[in-house]
C-alpha positions in Angstrom: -17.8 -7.9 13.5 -15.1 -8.2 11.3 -17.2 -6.4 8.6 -18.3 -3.5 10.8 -14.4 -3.2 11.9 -13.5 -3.2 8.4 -16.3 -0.6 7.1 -15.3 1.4 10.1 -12.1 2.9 8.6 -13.6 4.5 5.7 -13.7 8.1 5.5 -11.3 10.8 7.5 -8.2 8.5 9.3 -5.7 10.4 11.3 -2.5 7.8 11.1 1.3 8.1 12.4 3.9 6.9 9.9 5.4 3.4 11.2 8.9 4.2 12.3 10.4 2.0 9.8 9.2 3.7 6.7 10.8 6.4 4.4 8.6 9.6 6.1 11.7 12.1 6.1 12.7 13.6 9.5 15.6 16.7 9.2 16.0 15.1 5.7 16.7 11.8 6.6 14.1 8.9 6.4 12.5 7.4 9.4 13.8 4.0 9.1 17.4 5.3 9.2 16.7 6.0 13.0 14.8 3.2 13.7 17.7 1.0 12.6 20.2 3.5 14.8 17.6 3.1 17.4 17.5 6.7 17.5 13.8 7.4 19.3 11.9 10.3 16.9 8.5 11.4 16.4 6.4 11.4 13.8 3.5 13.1 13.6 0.0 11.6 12.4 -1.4 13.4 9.4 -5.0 12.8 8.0 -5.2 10.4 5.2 -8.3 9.7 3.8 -9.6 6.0 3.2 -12.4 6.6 0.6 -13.8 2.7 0.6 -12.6 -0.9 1.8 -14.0 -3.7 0.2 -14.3 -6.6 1.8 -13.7 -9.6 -0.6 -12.7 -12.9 0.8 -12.5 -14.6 4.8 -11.6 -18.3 4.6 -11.5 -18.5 8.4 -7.9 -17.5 8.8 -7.1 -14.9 6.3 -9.0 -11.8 5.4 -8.5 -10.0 1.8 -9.9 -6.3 1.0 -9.7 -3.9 -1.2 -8.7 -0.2 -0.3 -9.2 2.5 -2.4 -7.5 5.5 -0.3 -5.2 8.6 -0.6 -1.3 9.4 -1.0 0.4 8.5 1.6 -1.7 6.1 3.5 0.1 3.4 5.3 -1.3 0.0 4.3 0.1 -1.9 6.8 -0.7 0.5 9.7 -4.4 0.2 8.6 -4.5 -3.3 9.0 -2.7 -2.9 12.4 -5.4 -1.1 13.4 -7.9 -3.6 12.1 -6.3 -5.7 14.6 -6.8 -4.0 17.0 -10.4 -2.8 16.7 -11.0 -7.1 16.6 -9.4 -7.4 19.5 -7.0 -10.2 17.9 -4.2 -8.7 15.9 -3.1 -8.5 12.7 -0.3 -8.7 9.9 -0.3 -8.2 6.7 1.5 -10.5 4.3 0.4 -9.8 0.6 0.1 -6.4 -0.9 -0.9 -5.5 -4.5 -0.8 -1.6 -5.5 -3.6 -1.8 -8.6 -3.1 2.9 -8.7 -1.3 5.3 -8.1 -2.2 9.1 -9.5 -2.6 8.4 -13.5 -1.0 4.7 -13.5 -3.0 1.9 -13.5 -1.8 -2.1 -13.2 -4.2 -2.3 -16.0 -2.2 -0.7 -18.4 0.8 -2.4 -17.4 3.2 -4.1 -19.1 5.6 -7.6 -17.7 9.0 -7.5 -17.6 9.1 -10.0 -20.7 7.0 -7.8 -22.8 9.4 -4.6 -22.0 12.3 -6.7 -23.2 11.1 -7.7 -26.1 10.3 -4.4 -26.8 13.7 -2.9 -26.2 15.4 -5.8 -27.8 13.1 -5.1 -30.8 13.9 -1.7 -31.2 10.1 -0.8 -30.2 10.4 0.7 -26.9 8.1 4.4 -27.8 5.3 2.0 -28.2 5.7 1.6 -24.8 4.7 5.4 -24.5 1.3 5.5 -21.7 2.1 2.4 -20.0 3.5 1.4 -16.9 5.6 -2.0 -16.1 4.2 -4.4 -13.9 7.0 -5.6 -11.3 5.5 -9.4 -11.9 4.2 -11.7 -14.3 1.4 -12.9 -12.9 -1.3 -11.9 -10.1 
């Protein structure tokens, strides 16, 4: 069940922003009036989820892998995971590995950046991106 709910997502998903996120209304993000407890509407816009990979259930926690386009809501798709099982659900890790030409695999720490600027070699740096932690 929790395969088939999974597998289900994949393809065409018409989603609505969450309320606190940074979708702009009149120029002004979304969560600015959810903290004012202004009430707005956002509008759902087709996103496309082109595969989840399921990867890991230890009875409690579930991890995948999405592979999806700009402006998909992460958290909103595992809401509606949730939901499709009946049982709820939150998300409490998230790991962006893309997004357009940068990949986590071409990375660098924030040790390695430093030791480049400090040692007057930071155009070698030219192609890569900085990975926010050391470790994953």
């Amino acid at each position: 069940m929790l395969l088939k709910a999974v597998k289900s997502l994949e393809g065409d998903f018409s989603q609505i922003p969450p309320i606190f996120s940074a979708k702009k209304i009149k120029g002004k993000p979304a969560y600015a009036y959810a903290r004012e407890k202004e009430e707005i509407t956002l509008e759902a816009k087709v996103v496309k989820i082109y595969n989840i990979d399921f990867i890991l259930f230890d009875g409690e926690n579930v991890v995948i892998k999405i592979n999806c386009s700009s402006g998909t809501y992460i958290r909103s798709v595992v809401n509606v995971i949730g939901k499709l099982l009946g049982c709820g659900a939150t998300l409490i890790s998230l790991l962006r590995t893309r997004i357009g030409p940068y990949n986590i695999s071409e990375s660098v720490t924030i040790d390695e950046f430093e030791r480049y600027v400090y040692g007057g070699n930071l155009f070698r740096l030219y192609g890569k991106s900085i990975k926010s932690v050391d470790d994953f």
